[in-house]
DRENMI-809971 format. One record per residue: residue in three letters; residue number from 1; x, y, z of N, C-alpha, C, CB in turn. Coordinates in Angstrom, 1 decimal. Glycine has a CB too. Layout:
N
  res    n     n.u     n.v     n.w    ca.u    ca.v    ca.w     c.u     c.v     c.w    cb.u    cb.v    cb.w
  ALA  NUM       X       Y       Z       X       Y       Z       X       Y       Z       X       Y       Z
...
//
This chain:
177
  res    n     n.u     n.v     n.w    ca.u    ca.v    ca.w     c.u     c.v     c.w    cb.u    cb.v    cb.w
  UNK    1     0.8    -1.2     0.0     0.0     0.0     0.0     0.9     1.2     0.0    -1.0     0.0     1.2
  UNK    2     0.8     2.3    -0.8     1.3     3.4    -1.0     0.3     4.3    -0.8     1.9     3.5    -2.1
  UNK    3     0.6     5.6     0.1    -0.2     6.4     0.9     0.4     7.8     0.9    -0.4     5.9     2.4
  UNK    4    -0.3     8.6     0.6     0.2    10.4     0.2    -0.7    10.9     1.3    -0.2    11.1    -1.7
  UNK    5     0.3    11.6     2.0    -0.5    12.6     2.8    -0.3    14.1     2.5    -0.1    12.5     4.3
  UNK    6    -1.3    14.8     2.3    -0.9    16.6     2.1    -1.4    17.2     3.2    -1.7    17.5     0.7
  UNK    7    -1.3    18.3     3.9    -1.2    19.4     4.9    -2.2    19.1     5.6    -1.1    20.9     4.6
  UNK    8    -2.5    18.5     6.5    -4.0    18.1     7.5    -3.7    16.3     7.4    -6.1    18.7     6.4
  UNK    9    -3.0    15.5     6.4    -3.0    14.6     6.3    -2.7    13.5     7.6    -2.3    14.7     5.4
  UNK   10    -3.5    12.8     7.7    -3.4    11.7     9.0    -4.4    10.4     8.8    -4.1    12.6    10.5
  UNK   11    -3.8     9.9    10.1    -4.3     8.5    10.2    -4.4     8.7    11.4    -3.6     7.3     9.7
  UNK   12    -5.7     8.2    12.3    -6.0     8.1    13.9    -5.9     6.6    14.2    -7.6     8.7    14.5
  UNK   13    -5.3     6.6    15.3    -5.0     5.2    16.1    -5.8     4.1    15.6    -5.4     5.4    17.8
  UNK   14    -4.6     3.1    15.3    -5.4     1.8    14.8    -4.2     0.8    14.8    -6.1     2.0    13.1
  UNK   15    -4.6    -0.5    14.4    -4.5    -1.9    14.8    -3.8    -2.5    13.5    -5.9    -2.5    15.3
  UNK   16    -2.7    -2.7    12.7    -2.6    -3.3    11.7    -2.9    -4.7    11.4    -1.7    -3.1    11.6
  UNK   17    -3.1    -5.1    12.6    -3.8    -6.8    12.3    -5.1    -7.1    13.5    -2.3    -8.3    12.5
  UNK   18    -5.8    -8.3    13.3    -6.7    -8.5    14.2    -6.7    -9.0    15.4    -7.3    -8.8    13.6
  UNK   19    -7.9    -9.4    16.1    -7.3   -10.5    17.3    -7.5   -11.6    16.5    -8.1   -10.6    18.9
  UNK   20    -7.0   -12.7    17.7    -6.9   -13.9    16.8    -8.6   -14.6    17.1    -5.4   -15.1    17.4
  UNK   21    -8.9   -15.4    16.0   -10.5   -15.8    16.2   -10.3   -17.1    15.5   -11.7   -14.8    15.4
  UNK   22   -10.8   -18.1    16.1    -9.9   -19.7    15.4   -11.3   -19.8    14.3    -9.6   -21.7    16.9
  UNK   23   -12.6   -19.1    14.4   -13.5   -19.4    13.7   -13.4   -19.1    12.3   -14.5   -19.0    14.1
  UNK   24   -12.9   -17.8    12.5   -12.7   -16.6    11.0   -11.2   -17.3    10.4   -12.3   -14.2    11.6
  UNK   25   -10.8   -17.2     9.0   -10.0   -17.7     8.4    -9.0   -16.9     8.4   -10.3   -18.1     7.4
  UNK   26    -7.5   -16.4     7.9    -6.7   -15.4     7.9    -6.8   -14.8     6.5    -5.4   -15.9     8.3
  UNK   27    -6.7   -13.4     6.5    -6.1   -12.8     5.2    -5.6   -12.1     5.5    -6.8   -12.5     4.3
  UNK   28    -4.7   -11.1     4.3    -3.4   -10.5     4.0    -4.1    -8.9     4.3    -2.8   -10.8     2.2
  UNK   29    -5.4    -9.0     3.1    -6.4    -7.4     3.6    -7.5    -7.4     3.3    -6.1    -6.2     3.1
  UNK   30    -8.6    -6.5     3.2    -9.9    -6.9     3.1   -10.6    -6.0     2.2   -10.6    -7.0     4.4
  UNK   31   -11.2    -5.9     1.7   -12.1    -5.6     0.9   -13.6    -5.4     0.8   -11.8    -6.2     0.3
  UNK   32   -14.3    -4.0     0.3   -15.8    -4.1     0.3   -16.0    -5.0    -0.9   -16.6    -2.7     0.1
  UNK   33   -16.6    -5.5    -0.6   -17.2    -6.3    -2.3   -19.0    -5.9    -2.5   -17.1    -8.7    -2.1
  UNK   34   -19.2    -5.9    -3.9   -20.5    -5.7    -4.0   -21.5    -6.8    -4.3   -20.5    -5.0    -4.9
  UNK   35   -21.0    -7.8    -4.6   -20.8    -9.1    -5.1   -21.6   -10.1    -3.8   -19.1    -9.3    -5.4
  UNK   36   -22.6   -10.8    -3.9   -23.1   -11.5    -2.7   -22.6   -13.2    -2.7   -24.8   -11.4    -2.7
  UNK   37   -21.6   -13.0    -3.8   -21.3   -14.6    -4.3   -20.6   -15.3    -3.1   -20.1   -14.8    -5.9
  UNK   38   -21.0   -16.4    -2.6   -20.4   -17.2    -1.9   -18.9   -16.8    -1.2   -20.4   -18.3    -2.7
  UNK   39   -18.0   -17.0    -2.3   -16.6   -17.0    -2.2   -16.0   -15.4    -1.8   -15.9   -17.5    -3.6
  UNK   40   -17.0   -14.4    -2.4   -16.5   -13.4    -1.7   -17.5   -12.7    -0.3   -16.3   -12.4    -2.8
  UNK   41   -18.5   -13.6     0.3   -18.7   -13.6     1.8   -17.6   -13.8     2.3   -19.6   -14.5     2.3
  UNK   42   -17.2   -15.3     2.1   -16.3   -15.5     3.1   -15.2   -14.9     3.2   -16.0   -16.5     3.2
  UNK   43   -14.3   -14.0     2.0   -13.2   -13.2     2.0   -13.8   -12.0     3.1   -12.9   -12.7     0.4
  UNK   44   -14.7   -11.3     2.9   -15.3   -10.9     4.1   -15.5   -11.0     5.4   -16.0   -10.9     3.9
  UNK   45   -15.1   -11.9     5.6   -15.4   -12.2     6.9   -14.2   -13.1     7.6   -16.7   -12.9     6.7
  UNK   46   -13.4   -12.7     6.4   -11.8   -12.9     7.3   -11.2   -12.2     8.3   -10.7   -12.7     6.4
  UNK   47   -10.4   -12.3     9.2   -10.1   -11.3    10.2    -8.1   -11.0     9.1   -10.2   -12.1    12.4
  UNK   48    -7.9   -10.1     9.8    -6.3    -9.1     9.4    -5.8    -9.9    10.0    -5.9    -7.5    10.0
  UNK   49    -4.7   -10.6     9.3    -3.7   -11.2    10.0    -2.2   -10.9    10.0    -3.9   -12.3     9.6
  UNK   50    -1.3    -9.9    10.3    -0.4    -9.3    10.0     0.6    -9.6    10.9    -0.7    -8.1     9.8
  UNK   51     1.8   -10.4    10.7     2.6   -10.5    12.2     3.8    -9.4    12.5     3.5   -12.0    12.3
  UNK   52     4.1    -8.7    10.9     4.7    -7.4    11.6     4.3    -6.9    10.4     6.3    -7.0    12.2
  UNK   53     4.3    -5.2    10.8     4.5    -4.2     9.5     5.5    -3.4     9.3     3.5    -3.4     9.4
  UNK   54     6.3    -3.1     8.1     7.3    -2.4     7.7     6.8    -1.1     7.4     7.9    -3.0     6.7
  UNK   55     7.2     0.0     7.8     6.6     1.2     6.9     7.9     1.6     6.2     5.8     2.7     7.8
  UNK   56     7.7     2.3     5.0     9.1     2.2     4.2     8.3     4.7     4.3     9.1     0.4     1.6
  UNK   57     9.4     5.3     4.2     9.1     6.9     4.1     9.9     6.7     2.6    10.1     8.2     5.6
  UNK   58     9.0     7.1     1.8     9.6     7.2     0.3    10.0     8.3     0.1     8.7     7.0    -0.8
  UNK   59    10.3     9.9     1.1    10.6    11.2     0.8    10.7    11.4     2.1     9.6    12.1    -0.1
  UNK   60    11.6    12.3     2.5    11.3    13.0     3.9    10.3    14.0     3.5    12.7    13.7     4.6
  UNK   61     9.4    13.8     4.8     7.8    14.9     5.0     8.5    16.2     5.2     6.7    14.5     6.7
  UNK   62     8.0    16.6     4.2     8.5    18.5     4.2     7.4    19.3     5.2     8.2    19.5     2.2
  UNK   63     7.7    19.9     5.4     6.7    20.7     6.9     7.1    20.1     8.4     4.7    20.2     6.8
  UNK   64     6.4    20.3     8.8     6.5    19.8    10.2     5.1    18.8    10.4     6.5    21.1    11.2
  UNK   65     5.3    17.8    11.6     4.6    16.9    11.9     5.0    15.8    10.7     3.1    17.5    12.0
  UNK   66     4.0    14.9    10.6     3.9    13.2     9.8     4.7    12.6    10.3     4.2    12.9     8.3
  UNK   67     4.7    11.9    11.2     5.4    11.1    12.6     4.5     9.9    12.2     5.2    11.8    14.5
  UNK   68     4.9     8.7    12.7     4.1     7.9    12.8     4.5     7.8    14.7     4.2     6.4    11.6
  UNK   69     3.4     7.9    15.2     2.8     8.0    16.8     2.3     5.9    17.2     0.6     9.6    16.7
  UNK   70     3.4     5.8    18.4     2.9     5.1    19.2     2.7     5.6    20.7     3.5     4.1    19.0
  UNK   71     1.1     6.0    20.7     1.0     6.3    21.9     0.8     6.0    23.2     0.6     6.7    21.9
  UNK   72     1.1     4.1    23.0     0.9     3.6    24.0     2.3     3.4    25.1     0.2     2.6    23.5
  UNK   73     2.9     3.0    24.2     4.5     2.2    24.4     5.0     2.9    25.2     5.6     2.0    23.0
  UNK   74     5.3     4.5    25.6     6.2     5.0    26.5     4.9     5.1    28.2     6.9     6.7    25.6
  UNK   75     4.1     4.6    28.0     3.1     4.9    29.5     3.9     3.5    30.4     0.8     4.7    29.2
  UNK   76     4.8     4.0    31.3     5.0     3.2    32.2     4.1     2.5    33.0     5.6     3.6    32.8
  UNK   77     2.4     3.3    33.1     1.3     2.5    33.8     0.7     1.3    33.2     0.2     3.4    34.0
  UNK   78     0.9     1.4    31.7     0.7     0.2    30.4     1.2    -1.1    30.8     1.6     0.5    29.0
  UNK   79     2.6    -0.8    31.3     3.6    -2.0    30.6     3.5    -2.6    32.2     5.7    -1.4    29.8
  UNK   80     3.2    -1.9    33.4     3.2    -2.3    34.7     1.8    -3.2    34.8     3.3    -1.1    35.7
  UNK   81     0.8    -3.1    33.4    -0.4    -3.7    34.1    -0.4    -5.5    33.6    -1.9    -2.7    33.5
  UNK   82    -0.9    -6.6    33.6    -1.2    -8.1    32.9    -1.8    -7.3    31.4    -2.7    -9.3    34.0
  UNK   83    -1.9    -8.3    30.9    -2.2    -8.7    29.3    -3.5    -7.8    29.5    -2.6   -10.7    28.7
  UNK   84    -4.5    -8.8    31.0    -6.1    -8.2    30.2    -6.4    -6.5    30.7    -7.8    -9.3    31.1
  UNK   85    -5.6    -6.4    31.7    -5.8    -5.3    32.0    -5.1    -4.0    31.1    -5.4    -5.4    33.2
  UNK   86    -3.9    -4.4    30.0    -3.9    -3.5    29.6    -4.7    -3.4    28.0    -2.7    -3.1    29.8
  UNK   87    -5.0    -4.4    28.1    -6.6    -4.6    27.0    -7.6    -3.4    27.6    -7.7    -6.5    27.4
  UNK   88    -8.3    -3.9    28.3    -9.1    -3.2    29.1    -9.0    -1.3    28.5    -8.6    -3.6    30.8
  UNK   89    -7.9    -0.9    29.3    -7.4     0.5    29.4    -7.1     1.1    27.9    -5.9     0.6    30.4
  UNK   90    -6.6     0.0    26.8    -6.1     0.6    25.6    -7.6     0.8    25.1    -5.1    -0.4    24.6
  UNK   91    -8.5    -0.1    25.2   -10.0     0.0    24.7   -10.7     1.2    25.3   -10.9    -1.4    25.1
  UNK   92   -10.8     1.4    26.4   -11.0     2.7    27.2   -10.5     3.4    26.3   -10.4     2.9    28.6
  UNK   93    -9.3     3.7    26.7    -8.6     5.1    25.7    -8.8     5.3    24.0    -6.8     4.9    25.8
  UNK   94    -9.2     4.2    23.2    -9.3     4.1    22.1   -10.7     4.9    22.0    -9.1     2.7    21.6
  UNK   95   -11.5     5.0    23.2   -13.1     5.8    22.9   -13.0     7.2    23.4   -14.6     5.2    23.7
  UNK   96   -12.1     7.6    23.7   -11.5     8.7    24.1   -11.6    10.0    22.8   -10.1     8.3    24.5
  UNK   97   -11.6    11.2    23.3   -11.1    12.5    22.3    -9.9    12.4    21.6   -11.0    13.8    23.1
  UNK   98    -9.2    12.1    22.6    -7.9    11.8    22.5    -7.0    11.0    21.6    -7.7    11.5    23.3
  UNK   99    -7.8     9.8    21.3    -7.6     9.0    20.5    -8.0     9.3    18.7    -8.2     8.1    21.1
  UNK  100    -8.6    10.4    18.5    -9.1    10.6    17.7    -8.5    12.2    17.0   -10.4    10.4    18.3
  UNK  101    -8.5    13.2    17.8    -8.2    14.3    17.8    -6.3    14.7    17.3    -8.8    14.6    19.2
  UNK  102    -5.9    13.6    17.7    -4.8    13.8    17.0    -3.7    14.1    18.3    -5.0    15.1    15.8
  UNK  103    -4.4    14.2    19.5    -3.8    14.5    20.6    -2.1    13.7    20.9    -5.0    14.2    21.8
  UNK  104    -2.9    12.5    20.2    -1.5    11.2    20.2    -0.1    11.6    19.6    -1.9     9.8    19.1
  UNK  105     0.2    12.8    19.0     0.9    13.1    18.4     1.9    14.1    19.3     0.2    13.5    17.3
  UNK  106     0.9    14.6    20.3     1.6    15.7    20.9     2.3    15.1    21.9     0.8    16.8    21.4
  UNK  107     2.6    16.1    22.9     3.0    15.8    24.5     4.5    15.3    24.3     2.0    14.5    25.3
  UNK  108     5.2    15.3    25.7     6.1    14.7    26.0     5.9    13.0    25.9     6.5    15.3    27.2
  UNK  109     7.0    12.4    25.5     7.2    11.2    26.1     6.7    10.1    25.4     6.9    11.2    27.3
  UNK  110     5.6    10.4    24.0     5.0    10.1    23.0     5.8     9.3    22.0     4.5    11.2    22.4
  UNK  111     6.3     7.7    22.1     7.1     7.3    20.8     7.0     7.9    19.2     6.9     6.0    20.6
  UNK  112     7.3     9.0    19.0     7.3     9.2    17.6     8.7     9.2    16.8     6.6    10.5    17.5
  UNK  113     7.8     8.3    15.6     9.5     8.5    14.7     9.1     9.2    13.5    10.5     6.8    14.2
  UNK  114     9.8     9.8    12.9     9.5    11.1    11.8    10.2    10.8    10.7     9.9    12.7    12.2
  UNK  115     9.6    10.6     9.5    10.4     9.6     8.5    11.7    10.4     8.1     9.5     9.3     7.0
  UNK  116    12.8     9.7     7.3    13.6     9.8     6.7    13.1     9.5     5.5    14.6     9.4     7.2
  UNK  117    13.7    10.1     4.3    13.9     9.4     3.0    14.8     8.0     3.0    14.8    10.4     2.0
  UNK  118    13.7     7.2     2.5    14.6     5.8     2.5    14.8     5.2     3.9    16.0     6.1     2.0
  UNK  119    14.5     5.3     4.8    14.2     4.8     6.3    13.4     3.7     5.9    13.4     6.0     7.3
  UNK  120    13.4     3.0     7.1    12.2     1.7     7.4    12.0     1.5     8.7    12.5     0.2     6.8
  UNK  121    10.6     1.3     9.4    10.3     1.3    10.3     9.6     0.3    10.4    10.0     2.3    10.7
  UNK  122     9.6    -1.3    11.4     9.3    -2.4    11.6     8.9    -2.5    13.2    10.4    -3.1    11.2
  UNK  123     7.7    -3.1    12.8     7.3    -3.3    14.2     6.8    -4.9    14.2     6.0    -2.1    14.8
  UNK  124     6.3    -4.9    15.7     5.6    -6.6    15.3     4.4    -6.4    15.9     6.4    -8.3    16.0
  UNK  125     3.0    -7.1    15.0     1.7    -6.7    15.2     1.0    -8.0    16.6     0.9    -6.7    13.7
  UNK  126     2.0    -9.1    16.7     1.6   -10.1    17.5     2.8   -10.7    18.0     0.7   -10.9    16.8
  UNK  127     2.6   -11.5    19.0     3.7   -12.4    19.0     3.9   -13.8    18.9     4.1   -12.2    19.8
  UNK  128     4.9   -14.7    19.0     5.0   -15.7    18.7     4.4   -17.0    19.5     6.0   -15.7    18.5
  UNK  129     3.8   -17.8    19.1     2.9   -18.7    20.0     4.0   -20.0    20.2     1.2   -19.1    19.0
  UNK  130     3.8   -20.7    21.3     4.5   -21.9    22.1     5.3   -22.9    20.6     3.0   -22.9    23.1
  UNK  131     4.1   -22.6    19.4     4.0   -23.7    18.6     4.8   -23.0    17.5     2.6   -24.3    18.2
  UNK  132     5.3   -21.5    17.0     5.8   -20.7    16.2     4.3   -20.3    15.6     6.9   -21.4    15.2
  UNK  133     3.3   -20.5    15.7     2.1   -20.1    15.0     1.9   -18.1    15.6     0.4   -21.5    15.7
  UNK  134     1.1   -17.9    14.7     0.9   -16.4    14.5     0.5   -16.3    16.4    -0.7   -16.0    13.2
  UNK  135     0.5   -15.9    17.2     0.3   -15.8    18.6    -0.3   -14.6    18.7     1.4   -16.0    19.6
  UNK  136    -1.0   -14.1    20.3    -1.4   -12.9    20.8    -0.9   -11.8    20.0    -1.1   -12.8    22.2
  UNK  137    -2.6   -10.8    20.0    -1.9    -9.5    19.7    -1.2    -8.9    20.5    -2.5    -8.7    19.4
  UNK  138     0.1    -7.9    20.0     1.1    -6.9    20.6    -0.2    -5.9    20.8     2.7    -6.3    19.5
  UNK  139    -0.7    -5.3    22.0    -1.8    -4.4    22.2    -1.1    -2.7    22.2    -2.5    -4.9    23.9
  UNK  140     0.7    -2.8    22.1     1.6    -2.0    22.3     1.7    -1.5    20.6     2.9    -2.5    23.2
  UNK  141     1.3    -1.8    19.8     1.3    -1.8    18.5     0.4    -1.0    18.0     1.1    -2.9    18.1
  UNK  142    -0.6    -0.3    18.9    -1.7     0.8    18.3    -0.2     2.2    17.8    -3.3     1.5    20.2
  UNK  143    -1.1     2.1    16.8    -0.2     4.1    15.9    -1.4     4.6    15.2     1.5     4.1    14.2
  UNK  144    -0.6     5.7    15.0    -1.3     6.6    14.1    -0.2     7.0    13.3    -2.0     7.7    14.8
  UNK  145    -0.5     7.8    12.1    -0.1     8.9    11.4    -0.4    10.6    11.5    -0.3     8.6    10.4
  UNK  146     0.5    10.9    12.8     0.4    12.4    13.1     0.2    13.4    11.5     2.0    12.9    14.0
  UNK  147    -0.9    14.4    12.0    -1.0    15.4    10.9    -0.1    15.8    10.3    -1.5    16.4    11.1
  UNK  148     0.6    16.5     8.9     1.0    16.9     8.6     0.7    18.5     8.2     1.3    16.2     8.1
  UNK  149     2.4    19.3     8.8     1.6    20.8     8.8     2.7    21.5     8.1     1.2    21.6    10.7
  UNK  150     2.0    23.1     7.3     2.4    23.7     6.6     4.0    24.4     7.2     1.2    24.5     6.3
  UNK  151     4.0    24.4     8.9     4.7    25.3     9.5     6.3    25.1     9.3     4.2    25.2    10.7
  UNK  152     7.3    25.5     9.1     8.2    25.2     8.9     8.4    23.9     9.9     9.0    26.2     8.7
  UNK  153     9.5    23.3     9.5    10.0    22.4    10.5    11.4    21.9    10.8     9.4    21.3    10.3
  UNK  154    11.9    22.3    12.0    12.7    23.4    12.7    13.5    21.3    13.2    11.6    25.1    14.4
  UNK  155    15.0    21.6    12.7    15.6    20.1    12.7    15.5    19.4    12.2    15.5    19.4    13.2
  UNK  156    14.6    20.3    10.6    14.7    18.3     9.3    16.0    18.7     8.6    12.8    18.0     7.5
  UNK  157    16.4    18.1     7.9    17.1    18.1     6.8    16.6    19.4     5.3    17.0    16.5     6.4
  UNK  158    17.7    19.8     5.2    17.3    21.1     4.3    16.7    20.0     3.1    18.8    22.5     3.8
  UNK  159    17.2    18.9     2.6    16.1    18.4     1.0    14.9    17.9     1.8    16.9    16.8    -0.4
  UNK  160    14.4    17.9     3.3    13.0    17.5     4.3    12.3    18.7     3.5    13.1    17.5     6.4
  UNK  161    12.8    20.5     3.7    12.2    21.2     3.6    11.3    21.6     2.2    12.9    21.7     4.0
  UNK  162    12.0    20.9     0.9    11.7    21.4    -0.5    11.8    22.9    -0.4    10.1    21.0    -1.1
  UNK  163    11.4    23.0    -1.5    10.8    24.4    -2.3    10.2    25.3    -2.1    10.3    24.3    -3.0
  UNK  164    10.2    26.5    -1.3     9.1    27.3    -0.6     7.9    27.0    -1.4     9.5    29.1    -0.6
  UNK  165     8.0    27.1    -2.6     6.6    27.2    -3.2     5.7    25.6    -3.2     6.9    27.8    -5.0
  UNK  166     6.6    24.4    -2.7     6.3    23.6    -2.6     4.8    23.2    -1.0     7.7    23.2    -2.8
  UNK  167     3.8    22.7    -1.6     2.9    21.9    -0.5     3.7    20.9    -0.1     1.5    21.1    -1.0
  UNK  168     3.3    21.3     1.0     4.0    19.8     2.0     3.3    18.4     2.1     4.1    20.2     3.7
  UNK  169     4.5    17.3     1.8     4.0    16.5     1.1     4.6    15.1     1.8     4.2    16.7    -0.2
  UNK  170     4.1    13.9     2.4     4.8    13.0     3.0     4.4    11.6     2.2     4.3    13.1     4.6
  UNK  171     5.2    10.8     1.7     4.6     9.3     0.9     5.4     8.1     2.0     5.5     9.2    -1.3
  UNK  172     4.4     7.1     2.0     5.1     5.9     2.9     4.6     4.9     2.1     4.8     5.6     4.6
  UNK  173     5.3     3.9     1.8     4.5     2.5     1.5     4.6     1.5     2.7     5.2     1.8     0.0
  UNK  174     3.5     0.7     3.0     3.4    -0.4     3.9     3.5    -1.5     3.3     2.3    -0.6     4.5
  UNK  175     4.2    -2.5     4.1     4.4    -3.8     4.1     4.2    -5.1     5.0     5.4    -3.8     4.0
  UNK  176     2.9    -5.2     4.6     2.9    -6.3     5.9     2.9    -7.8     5.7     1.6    -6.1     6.7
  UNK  177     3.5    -8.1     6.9     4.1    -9.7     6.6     3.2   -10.2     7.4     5.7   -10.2     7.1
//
């Protein structure tokens, strides 16, 4: 997947793969279909099955902001709680303003990494089960794509900045395994 963001450009907090469901079958990605045929129900009704994702920055983001935001990973109250409990709290927070509003982007202490040209950024969406099979989701794996803004941006690389006359412009392709 290849994804262009311009000046407002974002993505709010989300999940690159699903939970695990032994009923539902695995697929790569999903699709509306218009189609009521048999074979594309059930593509429908696959869950996301992704065990890590690569984001590849095809340009450094000119402007300021376009971070990809993990806003869970630096809360020391997270990592101190069991599995269900920090289920619980990420689901809480996911119905939040906050989660939505782009807030994930700001603040101190917020994992954000801010593309390079030609960079790659790898995470893992689950982990590995007793047997090597696709295992539990990583619940530490929620991101976003912080807004991108017109304002200068103060510590990129002068070719980050372009062309005064240039819109600011951020491209990533995903890779998920």
């Amino acid at each position: 997947q290849v994804v262009r963001y311009g000046v407002g450009g974002h993505y709010t907090t989300h999940y690159d793969s699903g939970e695990l469901a032994p009923t539902r079958a695995c697929c790569h990605i999903t699709r509306p279909f218009r189609s009521t045929s048999r074979e594309q129900l059930q593509h429908q009704s696959c869950r996301l099955c992704r065990f890590a994702t690569v984001l590849y920055a095809l340009n450094g983001a000119r402007g300021a902001g376009g971070e990809t935001a993990f806003p869970l990973v630096p809360n020391g109250t997270m990592q101190a709680l069991d599995g269900a409990q920090q289920r619980e709290e990420i689901i809480g927070w996911r119905h939040t303003a906050a989660s939505r509003e782009g807030s994930y982007c700001g603040g101190p202490g917020v994992l954000r990494a801010r593309p390079a040209k030609g960079s790659a950024l790898l995470w893992y969406n689950h982990d590995v089960s007793e047997t090597g099979a696709l295992g539990a989701s990583e619940p530490l794996a929620m991101h976003a794509g912080c807004p991108l803004r017109a304002e200068p941006c103060f510590g990129c690389e002068p070719e980050e900045m372009g062309e005064a006359e240039e819109e600011p412009v951020k491209w990533i392709a995903n890779h998920w395994i």
